[in-house]
C-alpha positions as CSV (number, residue, x, y, z in Angstrom):
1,X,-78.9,20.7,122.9
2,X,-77.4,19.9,126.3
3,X,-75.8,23.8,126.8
4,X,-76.6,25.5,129.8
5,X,-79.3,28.1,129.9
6,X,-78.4,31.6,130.7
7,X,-80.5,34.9,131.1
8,X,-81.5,36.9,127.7
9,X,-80.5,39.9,129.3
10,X,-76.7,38.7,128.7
11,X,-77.3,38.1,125.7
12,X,-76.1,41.0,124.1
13,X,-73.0,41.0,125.9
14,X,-72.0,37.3,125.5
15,X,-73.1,36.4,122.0
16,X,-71.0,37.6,119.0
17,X,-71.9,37.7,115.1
18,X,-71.4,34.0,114.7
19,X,-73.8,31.6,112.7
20,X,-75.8,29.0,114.7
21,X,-78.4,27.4,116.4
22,X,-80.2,28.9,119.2
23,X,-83.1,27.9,121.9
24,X,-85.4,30.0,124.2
25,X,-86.6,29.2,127.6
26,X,-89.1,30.2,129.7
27,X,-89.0,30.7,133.5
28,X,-89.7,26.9,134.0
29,X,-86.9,26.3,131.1
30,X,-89.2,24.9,128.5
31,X,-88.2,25.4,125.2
32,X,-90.5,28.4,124.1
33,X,-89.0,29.1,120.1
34,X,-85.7,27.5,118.5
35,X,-83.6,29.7,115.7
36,X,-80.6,30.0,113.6
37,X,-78.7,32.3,113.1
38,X,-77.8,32.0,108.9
39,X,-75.5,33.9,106.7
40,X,-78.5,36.9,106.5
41,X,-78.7,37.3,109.4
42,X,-77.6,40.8,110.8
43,X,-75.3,40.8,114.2
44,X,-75.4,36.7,113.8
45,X,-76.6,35.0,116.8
46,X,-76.3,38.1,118.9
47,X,-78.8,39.9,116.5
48,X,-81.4,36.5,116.2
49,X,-81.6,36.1,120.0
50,X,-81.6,39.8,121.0
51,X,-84.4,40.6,118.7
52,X,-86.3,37.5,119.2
53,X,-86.0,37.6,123.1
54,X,-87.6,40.8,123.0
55,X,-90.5,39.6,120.6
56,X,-91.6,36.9,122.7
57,X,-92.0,38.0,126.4
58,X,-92.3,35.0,128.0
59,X,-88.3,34.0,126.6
60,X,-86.4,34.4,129.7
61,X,-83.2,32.0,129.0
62,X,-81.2,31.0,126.0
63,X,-78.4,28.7,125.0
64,X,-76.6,28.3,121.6
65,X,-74.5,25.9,119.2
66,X,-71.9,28.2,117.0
67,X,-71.9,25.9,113.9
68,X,-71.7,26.6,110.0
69,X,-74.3,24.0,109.4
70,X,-77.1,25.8,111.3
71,X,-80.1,24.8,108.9
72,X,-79.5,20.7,109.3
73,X,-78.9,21.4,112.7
74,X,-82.5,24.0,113.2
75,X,-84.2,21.1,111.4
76,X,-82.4,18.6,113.4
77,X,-83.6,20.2,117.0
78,X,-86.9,20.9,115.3
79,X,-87.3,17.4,114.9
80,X,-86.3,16.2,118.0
81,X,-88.5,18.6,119.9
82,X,-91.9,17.5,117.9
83,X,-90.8,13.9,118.7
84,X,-90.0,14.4,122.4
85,X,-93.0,16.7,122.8
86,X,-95.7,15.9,119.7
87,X,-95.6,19.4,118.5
88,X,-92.9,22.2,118.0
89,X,-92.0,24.9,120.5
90,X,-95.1,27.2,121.0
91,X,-93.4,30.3,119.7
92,X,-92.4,28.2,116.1
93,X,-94.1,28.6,113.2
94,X,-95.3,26.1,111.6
95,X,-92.5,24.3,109.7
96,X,-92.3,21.2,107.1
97,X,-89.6,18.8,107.9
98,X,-88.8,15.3,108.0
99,X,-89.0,13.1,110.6
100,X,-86.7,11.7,113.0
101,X,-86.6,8.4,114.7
102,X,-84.1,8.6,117.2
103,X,-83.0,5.3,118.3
């Protein structure tokens, strides 16, 4: 995800009810969780990053992807992130997936 960070405290004013894909930062702007926003989700991405910004203290930045397909794209950062950095995002829980070889 190449978005721009942005605070957490705009968050709720900013986000909407959309579906997506969503990262949290740290103060450094390491990727601390990535999370989707599905079709359960209550308040959309607004709800997902609102209530898990305040879960995980050290989240201090976010960015999102609006997009329909937010499970093939979770898995797809998910993936990325284990292969750039040999394990998920600290905050993650352990998930199975594939594996990606990026060329």
């Amino acid at each position: 995800m190449q978005k721009p960070w942005l605070p957490v405290a705009d968050a709720g004013r900013l986000l909407k009810g959309h579906m997506g894909v969503f990262q949290l930062a740290d103060a450094r702007q390491q990727v601390v969780y990535i999370g989707f926003a599905g079709g359960r989700s209550v308040r959309g991405l607004r709800g997902e990053v609102t209530e898990t910004s305040q879960r995980l203290e050290q989240a201090e930045y976010f960015r999102v992807e609006i997009t329909t397909s937010y499970l093939s794209r979770f898995r797809e950062l998910m993936m990325a992130h284990i292969h750039d950095h040999g394990a998920p995002p600290a905050a993650n829980p352990d998930t199975r997936l594939g594996r990606l070889s990026p060329s």
